[in-house]
N, C-alpha and C positions, 0 to 999 in steps of 0.2 A: 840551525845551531852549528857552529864549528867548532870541530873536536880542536883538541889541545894541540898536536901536532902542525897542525894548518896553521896556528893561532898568528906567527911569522906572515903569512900571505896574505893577510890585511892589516886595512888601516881602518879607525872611526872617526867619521866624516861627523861632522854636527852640521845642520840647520836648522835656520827658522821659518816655521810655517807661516802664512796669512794669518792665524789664531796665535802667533805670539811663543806658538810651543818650540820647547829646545825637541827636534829630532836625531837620536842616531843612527845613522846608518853605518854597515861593513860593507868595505868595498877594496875590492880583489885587485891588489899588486903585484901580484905571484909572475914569472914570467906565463907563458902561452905552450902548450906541451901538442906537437901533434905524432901522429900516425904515420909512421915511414913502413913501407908504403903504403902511399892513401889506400885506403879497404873500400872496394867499390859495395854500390848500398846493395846489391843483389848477395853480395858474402855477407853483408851485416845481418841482411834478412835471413840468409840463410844457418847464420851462426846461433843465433837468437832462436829460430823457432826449432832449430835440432835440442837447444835445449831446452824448450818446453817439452818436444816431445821427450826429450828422458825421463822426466818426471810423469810423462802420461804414462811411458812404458812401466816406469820402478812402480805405478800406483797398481797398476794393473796387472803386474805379477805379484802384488798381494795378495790380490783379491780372490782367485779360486783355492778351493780343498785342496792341499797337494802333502806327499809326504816327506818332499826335500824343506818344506815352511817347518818341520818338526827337528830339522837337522843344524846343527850348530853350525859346525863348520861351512855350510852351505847360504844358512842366514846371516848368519853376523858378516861377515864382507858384503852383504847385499844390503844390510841395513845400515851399513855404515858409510855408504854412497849417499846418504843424504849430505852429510856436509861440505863434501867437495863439491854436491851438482849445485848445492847454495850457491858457492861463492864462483862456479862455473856460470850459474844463471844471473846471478847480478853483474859478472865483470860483461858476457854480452848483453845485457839489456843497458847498460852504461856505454860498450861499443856502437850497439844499436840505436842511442839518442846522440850518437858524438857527429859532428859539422866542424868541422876546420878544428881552430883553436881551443883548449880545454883547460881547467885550471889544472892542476897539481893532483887534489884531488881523487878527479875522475881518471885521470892518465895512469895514476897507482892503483887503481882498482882494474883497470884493465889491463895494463901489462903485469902487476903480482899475482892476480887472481884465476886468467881464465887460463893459461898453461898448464899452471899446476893441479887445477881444479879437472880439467879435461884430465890428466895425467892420471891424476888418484881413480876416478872416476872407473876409469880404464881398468887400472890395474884390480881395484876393488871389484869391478862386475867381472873380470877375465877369472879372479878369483872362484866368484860364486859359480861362475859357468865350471870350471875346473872342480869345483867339488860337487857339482853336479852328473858331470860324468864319472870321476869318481864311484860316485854312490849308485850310477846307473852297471858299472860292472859290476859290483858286488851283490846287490838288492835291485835289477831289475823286474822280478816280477811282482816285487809292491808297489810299483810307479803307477800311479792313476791320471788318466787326461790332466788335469792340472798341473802335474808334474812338468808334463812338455811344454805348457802354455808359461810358465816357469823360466824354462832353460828356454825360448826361444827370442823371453820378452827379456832374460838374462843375456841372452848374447846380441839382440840389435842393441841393447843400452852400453854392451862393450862395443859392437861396431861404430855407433853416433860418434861416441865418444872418443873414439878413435879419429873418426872426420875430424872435428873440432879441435882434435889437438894435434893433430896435421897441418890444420888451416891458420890456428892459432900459433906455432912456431915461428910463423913468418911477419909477426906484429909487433914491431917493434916503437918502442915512444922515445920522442924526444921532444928537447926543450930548444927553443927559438927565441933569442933576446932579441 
């Protein structure tokens, strides 16, 4: 399916099959968009599986008893890193499939997406770690293991994030008539 935006980047081709049927096809005119500078596939891989592991990390500081999970200011920045690491994990998993030439498309989803996305990311988990300690001056003798497992798995997912959006600054796309 292509969205309305794209809808310019092609054309509808007709043919006729051996059975006589009218087929149509869309077929991509858009010019050719690549990667300055080429991203060698070891960064690709490496972009790509930092961002799954964010999502291993964000799932897994859900998961234990903790009393910063009862604290607003501590939660809602942490749970609001879902939608950045989305559109951080789909712009590398799109760098991650990319080989030379790309259409229009895939080049907008990787250079709009994984900057900003690492960016938010960032800032969102540096948050939660920050009101993490916070809360650990005020209230730490109600901090229970979980808590730590919390703030540790809250700050590699600000550190990743911070790789990726180091690595990702240097990507830039263009178009090749």
């Amino acid at each position: 399916m292509i969205s309305k935006k794209y809808l310019n980047d092609y054309r509808v081709e007709k043919t006729i099959d051996e059975n006589g049927r009218v087929k149509s096809e869309a077929v991509y005119i858009g010019g050719d968009f690549f990667i300055t500078p080429p991203v060698t596939k070891g960064n690709k891989r490496l972009v790509f599986s930092l961002s799954v592991f964010l999502w291993v990390a964000f799932i897994a500081a859900m998961l234990p008893v903790s009393y910063t999970g009862a604290v607003s200011y501590i939660m809602l920045p942490f749970i609001c890193n879902m939608l950045p690491m989305y559109f951080l994990t789909n712009a590398a998993f799109w760098l991650f499939r990319e080989n030379g030439a790309m259409k229009r498309e895939q080049a907008e989803k990787i250079e709009k997406r994984l900057t900003p996305g690492s960016f938010f990311t960032l800032v969102l988990s540096g948050a939660a770690f920050l009101g993490i300690a916070i809360t650990a001056i005020f209230s730490f003798g109600s901090y229970v293991p979980g808590d730590f497992i919390f703030a540790a798995l809250s700050l590699a997912v600000c550190a990743v994030s911070t790789v990726v959006f180091v690595k990702s600054r240097k990507i830039k796309v263009v178009m090749k008539i």
